[in-house]
N, C-alpha and C positions, 0 to 999 in steps of 0.2 A: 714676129707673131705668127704661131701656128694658125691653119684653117680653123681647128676647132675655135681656139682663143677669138678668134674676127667674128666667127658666127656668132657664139658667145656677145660680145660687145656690141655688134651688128644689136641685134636681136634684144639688147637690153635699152639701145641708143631708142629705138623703136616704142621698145612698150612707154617709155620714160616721156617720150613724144607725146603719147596719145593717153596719159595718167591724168589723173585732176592735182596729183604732184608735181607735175612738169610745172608750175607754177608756182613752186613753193619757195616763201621768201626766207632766203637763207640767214638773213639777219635777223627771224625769228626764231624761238627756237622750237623742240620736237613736239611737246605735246602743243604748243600753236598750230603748227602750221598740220599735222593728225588732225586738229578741231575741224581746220577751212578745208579738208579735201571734200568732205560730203558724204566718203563713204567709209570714213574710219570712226563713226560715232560710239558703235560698243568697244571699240578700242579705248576711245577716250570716257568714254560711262565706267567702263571699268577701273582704270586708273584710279579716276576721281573716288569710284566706290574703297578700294583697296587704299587710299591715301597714298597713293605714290605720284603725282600730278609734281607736288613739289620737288620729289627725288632727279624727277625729270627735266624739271626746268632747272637744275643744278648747274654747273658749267661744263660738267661732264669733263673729257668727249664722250659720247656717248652713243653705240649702235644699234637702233631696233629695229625688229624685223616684225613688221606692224602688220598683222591680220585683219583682213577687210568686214564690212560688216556681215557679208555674205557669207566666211569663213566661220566669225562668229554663229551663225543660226544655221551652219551645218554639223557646227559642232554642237548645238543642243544645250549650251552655253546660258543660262538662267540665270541673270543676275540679281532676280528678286529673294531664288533659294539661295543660293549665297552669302546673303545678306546678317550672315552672323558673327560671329567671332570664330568659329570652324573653318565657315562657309572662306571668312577674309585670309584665315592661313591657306585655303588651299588656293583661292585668286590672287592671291600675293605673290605665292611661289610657282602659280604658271605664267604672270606679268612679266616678272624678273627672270625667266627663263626664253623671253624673248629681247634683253638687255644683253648687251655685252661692253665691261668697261673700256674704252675704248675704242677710238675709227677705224673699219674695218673697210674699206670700200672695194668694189667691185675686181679691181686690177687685184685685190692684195689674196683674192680666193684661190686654192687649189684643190684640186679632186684630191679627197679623202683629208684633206686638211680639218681637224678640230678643234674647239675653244671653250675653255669653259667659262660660262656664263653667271650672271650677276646672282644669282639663286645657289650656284655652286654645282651644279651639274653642268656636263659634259652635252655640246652640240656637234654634229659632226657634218662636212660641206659636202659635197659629189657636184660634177661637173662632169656633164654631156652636151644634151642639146638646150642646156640651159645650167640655172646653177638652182642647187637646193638646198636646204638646212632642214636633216632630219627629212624629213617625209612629206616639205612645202615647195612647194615653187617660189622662186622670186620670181614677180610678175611685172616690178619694177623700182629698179635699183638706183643708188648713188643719190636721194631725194636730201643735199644738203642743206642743213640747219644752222644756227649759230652758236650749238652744244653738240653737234654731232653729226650724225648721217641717219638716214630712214633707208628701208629696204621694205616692201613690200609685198607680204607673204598670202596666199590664197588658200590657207592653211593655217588652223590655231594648233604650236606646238604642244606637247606634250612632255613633260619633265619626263625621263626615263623611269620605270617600274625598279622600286627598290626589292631587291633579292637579297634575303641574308640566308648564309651559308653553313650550314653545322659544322661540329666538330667535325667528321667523318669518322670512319670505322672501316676496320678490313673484310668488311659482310659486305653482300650488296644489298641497299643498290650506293652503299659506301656513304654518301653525302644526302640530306634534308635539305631542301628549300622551300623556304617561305617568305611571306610578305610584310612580319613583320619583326619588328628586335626580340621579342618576346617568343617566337619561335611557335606562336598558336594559329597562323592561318598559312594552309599547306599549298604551296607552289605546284600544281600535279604538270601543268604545260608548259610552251613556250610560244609564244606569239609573234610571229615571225614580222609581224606589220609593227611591234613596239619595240622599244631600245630598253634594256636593263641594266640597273648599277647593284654588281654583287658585291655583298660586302660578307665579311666575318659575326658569329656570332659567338662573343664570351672571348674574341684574341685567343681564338687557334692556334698551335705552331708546329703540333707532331703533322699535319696532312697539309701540305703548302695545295692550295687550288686556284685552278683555272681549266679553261674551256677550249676549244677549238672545232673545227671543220676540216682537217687534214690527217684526225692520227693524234696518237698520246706524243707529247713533247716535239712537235711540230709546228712552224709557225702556221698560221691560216691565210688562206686564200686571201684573193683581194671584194670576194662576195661579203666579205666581215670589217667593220671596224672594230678596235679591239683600242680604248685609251684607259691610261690611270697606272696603278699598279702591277709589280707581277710582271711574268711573260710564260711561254709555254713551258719554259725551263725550271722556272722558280716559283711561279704561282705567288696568291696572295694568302697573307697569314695574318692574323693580331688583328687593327686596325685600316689594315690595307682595302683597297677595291678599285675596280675596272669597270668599266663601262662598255656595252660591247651595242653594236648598228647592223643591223642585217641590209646589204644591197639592193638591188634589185634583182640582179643574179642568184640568189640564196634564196630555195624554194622549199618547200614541204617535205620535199623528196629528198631534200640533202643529210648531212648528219652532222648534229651538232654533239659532242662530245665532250664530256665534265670528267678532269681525272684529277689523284692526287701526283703533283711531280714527283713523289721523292719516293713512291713505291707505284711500280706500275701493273699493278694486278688489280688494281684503283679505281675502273673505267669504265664508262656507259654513258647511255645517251638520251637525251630529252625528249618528252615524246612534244614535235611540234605542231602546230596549228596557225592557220592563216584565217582571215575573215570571209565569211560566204559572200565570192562575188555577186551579188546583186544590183538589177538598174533601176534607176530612176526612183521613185517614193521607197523602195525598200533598199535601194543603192542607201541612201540618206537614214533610215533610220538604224542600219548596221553601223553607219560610220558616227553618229553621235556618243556611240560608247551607253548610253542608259535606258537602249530599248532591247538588249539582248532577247531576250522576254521573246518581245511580243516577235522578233523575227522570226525566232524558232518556233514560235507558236504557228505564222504564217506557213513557215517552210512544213510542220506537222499537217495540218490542216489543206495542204495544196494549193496555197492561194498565191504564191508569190508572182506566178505567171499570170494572175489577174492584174494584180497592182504595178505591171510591168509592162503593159498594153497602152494607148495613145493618152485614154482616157479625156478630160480629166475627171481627178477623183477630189475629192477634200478626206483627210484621213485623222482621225483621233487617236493623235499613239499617246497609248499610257507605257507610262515609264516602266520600268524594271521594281520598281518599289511596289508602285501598282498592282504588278504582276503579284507579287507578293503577299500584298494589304490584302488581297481578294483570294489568298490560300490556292491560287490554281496550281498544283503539281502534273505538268505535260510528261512528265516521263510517266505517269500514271493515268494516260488518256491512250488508248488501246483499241478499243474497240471501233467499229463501223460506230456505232450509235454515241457513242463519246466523243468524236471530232465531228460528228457530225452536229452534236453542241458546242463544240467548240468553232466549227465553221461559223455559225448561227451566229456566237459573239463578238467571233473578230468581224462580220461582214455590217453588226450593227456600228460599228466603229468608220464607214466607209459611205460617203455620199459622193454618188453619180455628178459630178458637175465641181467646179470647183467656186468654194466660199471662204470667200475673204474675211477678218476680223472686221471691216469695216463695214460688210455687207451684212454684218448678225445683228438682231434690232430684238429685243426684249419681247418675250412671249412667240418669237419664230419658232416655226414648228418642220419640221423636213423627215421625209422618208428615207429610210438609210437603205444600202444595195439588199439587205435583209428581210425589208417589208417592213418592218417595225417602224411606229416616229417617234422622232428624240426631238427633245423641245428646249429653248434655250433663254437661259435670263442673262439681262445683264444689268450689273450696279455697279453703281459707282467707276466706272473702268474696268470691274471684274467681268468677265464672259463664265457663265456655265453652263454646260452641256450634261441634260438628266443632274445627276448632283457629281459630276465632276468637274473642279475649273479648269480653265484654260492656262496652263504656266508660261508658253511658250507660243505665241502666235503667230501663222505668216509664213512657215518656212518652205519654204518654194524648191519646189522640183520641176521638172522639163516633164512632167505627165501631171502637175498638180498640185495641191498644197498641203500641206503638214500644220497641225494644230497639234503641239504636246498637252495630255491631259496627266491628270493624279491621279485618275482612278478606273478602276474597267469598269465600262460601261455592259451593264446585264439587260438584255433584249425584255422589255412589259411584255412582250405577246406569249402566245402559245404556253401560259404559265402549268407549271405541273407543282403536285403537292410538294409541302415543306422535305419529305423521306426520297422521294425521288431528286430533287436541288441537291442534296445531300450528297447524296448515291454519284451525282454527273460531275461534282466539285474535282473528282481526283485526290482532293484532301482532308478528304469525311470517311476513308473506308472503314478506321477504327470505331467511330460514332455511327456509321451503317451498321455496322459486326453487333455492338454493344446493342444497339436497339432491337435486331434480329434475336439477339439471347432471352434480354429481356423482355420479349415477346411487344413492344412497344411500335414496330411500325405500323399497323394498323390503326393506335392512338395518333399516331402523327399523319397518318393519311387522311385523318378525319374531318370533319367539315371546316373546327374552330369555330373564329381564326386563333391560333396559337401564334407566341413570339418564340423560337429559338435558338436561344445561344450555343454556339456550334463549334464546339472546340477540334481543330485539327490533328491528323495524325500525330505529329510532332507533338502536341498538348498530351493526346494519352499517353504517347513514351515518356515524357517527360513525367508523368506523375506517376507511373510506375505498373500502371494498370494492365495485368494480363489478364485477356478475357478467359483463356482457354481455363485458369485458375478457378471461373467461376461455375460449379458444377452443384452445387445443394442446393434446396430450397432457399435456405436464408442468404445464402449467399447472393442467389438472385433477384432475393426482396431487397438485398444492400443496395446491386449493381441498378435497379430501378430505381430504388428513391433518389440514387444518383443523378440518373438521367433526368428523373420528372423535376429535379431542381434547376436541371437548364430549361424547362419549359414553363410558359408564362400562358394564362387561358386569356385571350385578348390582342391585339394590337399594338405593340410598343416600337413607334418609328423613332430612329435616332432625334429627329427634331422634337418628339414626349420626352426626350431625358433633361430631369433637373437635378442639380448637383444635392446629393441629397437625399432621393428619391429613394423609397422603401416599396417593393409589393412582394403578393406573396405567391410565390411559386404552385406549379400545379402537386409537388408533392408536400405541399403545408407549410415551409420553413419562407423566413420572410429572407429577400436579397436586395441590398442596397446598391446604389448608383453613385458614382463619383466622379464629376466632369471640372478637368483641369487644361487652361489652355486647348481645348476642343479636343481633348484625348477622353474618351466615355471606357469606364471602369465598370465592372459589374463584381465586386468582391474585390479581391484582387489578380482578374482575370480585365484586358484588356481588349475593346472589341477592332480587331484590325478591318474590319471590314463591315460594314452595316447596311441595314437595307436592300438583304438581297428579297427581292417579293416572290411570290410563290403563291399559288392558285388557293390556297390555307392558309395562310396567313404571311410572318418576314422572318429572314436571320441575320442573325448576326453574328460573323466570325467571331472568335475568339482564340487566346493564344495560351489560355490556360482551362484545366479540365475544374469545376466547381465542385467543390468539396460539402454537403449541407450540414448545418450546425449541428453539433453531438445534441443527441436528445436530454436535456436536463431531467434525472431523477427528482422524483416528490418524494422526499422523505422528511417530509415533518409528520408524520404520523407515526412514526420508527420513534420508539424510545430508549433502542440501543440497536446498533448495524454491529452483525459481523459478518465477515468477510474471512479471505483467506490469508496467511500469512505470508513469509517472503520464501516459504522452504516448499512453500505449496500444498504442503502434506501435514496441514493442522489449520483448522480454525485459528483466527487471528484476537478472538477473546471466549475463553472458556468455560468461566465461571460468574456467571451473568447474574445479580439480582433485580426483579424489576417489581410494580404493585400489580394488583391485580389488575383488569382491565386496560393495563399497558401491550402492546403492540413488538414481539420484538422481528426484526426484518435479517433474513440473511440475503446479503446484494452483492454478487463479485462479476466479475467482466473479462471477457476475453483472455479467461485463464487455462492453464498451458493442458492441464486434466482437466477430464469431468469429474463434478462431485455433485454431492446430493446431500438432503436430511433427510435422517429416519428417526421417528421415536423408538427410543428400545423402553422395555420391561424396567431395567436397571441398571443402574448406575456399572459400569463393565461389562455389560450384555457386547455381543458383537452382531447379530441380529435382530429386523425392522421388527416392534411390533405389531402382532395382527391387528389389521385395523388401527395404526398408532395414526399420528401426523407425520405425512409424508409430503417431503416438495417434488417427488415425481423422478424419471431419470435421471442419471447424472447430465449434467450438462458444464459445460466451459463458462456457459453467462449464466446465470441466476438472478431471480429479484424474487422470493418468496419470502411473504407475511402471514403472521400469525399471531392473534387476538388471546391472551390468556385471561378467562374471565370467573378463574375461581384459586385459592390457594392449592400451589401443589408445586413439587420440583420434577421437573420437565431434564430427562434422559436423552440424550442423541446422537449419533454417529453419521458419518459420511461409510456408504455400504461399500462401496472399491477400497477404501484404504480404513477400514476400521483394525483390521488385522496390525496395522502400524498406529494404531493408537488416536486417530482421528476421530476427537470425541469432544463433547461439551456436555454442559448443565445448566437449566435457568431454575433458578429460588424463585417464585411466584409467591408474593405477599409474606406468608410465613412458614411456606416451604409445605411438602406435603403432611396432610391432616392424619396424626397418629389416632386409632379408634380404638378409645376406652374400651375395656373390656366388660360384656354384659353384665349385669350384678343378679344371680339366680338366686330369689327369694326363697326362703326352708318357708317348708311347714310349719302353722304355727301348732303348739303342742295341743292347747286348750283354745277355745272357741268363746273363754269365760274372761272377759271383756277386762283389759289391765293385768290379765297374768304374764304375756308377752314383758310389758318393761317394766314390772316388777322383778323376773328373773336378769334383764339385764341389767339392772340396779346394782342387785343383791351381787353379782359375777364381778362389780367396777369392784364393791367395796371389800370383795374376796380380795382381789390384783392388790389394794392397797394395805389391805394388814402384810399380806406374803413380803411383800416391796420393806415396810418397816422393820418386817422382824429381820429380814436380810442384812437391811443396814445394821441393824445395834450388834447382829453375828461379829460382823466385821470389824466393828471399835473395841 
């Protein structure tokens, strides 16, 4: 036995000594005697949650490498979120990725030796001044059972990060990676702290691939484990993949390298990344994996070297979702006066002293390192702090303790108006822009209290909105009635919303409320974040831009509409009869020309006439009426396109009134009273002899 190997065994005989394993009875089996250590309870909560308890107590053999409960709640590990049918696929398959079928015990390990595990991913060992699996210590080994062996890890593994691999191309950068089979979420780095299993997407086989640290078609160093499929020669194709472990010798600075083997013009290299070393409270929330968020928010903001001090602190990390739910964009926080709201909010997240879940008593109130106080309830077992709960309680650092929350906590104090909350979000500059055009901030800075529904950047691209587009008058009465439909004159806090609920907006149009499973709807715009308060009134995030209901036309008073046809360039009914006192409407929209009506003279005139009925400019929208309240046929043309024949006619009752012609009375001859129609007498009975003797001519 080499020195190393003694130290080794030395050093494991020791921990196994001084373990609440060293007691574990071997005639029981793993998850028994995991129950009776004391500190492998989320080990065993888990289990039980994911129904594998039974798997376990199978005959096996069977080897696990059992994370302590302390491994658990460094890893940020929630088994309440979990708790779905998602939630159990993904606890299932980091459970069984701490399984391996079969006895594996301590003598049987070697450096760089790997096995693949019950889950079906690949684990890899390293042996130095101890033995490890993946990126844990064993802290104490060989704990036999009556199904198998325990080992003892201070570390919750992590199944390796799946990579699938494109076709490739003889372009660079040659190959795609991404994280999922469908080929829609893009791999841009490589994480030198995680293990990846690349695989093929669609069964490649013109670009055979694989990776290395040495060189195209070179084995790799010993800083890499490299299992599965494939080698530097042949690469994987089709259905194939590898597994690859970065050492501890393989640093940021080194080069990993992605080629095709079978053409070597193929080649280039990942860009990598490691985790920001940090100690203590922010050590712990980099290594949970689900506050990326809020560290870099720390690191933006300067505060890391705070939470880094003896302390202690008690600290409210909201999650990465959180960060989220609450629209904060940090690559869009720049300014001196931007972090310096943003310092404001992480530092109300932070109390001087450390408090324990058990120390928190319903209606406690504490002043946070920011001056502000945050006040806390608790029910039933739940803790919340302001209106976030508490997911994750307890989790203990060597400067303090860690409380995971759902949601960012926004400081009550020093409140500034609703336009200003907007403006400091990072995720409002579209909805700042928009109000700025609309000449609308000054409404919003106003006394109230106004409710704001606050759609994010993202929200306006999404629905397609350019502002710079908005340049006419009407166009910018659009983009307002837009805006004043997310505004509400009044107070509406998420706990006012009832599934259901109807009011009416400050620009007229009424908007409904739709509460399912505690998710609040406004339309169909959902509010990701609620209750932010503001010196005027509250917002509420949203994730879509609100559209206000088309203005329904009144045309019941229309006793016949025309409009335009599908060519454009003709009225769409042209020969219209109506009665008198009928109403006829011409109403068209958002059409591609302007047009207009003019009365003409007559019927083929091509100009208005003077003084006719005229609906005014041409315009694209139109709604013009007009009352006919006498008989007459009504002449009209659109004046831009009459030359092409854009013409109509209405028949009014019985069309227009032809005028008799005057009857000019003769002179009567005589004065001498009956001589008048006695001459016209004498004239019929003249016509009727002529008339007679005519006819008999004829016979």
């Amino acid at each position: 036995m080499n020195s190393r190997t003694k130290t080794v065994a030395l050093m494991m005989i020791v921990c196994l000594c001084a373990s609440p394993l060293s007691v574990a009875d071997p005639n029981e089996n793993i998850p028994t005697n995991a129950q009776n250590t004391g500190v492998h309870n989320s080990l065993v909560a888990a289990l039980a949650q994911a129904e594998l308890v039974g798997v376990l107590e199978g005959n096996g053999p069977f080897t696990v490498f059992a994370p302590t409960d302390q491994a658990f709640a460094d890893a940020g590990i929630n088994l309440t979120a979990l708790d779905n049918a998602e939630g159990k696929a993904i606890l299932t398959d980091i459970l069984l990725y701490h399984v391996y079928s079969g006895s594996v015990l301590s003598g049987d390990v070697t450096d760089g030796m790997t096995a693949t595990m019950v889950n079906g991913d690949y684990a890899a060992f390293t042996v130095d001044d101890g033995v490890k699996i993946n990126d844990a210590t064993v802290t104490t080994a060989d704990v036999v059972s009556s199904n198998g062996v325990i080992h003892v890890i201070d570390k919750v593994l992590s199944p390796p990060v799946d990579v699938f691999v494109s076709d490739g191309a003889m372009s660079e950068p040659y190959f795609q990676f991404y994280t999922d089979p469908a080929g829609e979420d893009v791999l841009a780095e490589i994480d030198i702290s995680k293990n990846y299993k690349f695989q093929r997407t669609n069964n490649p086989s013109t670009h055979p691939f694989y990776i290395g640290d040495t060189g195209y078609n070179t084995e790799s160093s010993d800083n890499l484990i490299i299992v599965g499929d494939g080698s530097s020669s042949s690469g994987i194709e089709n259905d194939q993949s590898f597994t690859v472990f970065f050492r501890e010798g393989f640093t940021t600075d080194d080069t990993l390298s992605y080629y095709c083997t079978v053409h070597s013009t193929m080649i280039a290299a990942f860009a990598l990344t490691a985790p920001t070393t940090l100690q203590d409270i922010p050590t712990v929330a980099t290594n949970t994996g689900v506050h990326n968020s809020l560290v870099a928010a720390l690191v933006k903001a300067d505060l890391v070297g705070n939470l880094q001090t003896t302390g202690p602190f008690t600290v409210f990390a909201p999650t990465d979702q959180a960060f989220t739910d609450a629209g904060i964009d940090l690559d869009a926080i720049t300014t001196t006066d931007e972090i310096g709201v943003l310092t404001d909010i992480l530092l109300y997240h932070v109390y001087s002293g450390a408090v324990y879940s058990a120390d928190v008593t319903d209606g406690l109130t504490v002043t946070m390192v920011n001056g502000d106080e945050a006040s806390f309830t608790v029910n039933g077992g739940t803790v919340k702090v302001g209106d976030a709960t508490v997911t994750t309680a307890d989790v203990v650092a060597t400067n303090g303790v860690i409380h995971v929350v759902d949601k960012v906590l926004m400081p009550p104090a020093d409140l500034v108006d609703i336009a200003a909350v907007a403006a400091s979000t990072g995720a409002h500059d579209s909805l700042v822009a928009a109000l700025t055009k609309a000449d609308l901030v000054t409404t919003v800075q106003g006394d109230g209290p106004f409710t704001v529904f606050a759609p994010t950047d993202q929200a306006f691209a999404d629905a397609g909105i350019d502002l710079d587009s908005f340049t006419t008058d009407e166009q910018i009465a659009t983009l307002r009635d837009i805006l004043l439909y997310h505004v509400f004159s009044g107070t509406v806090y998420a706990a006012n919303v009832t599934d259901g609920l109807t009011v009416t907006m400050v620009n007229g149009d009424d908007a409904s409320f739709a509460v399912n499973d505690g998710a609040v709807k406004i339309g169909d715009a959902t509010v990701t974040a609620a209750d932010v308060v503001a010196s005027n009134g509250v917002i509420h995030v949203i994730d879509k831009v609100l559209m206000p209901p088309a203005d329904v036309v009144d045309t019941s008073e229309c006793a016949v509409i025309i409009g335009i046809d599908s060519t454009g360039l003709a009225f769409d009914n042209t020969d219209v009869s109506v009665a008198v006192g009928d109403t006829v409407c011409w109403i068209w929209e958002d059409e591609s020309m302007g047009h207009n009506v003019a009365e003409t003279l007559a019927e083929g005139d091509n100009a208005r006439k003077a003084g006719g009925i005229y609906s005014g400019e041409v315009a694209t929208t139109v709604d013009f009426r007009y009352t006919f309240t006498e008989d007459t046929t009504f002449y009209y043309i659109c004046e831009p396109h009459a030359a092409l024949d854009m013409r109509g006619k209405i028949t009014v009752g019985n069309g227009a009134v032809v005028e008799e012609p005057a009857i000019v009375a003769e002179e009567e001859a005589s004065t001498v009273p009956g001589f008048g129609s006695a001459l016209v007498i004498i004239s019929l009975l003249g016509a009727l002899v002529v008339t007679r003797n005519f006819t008999r001519g004829k016979q």
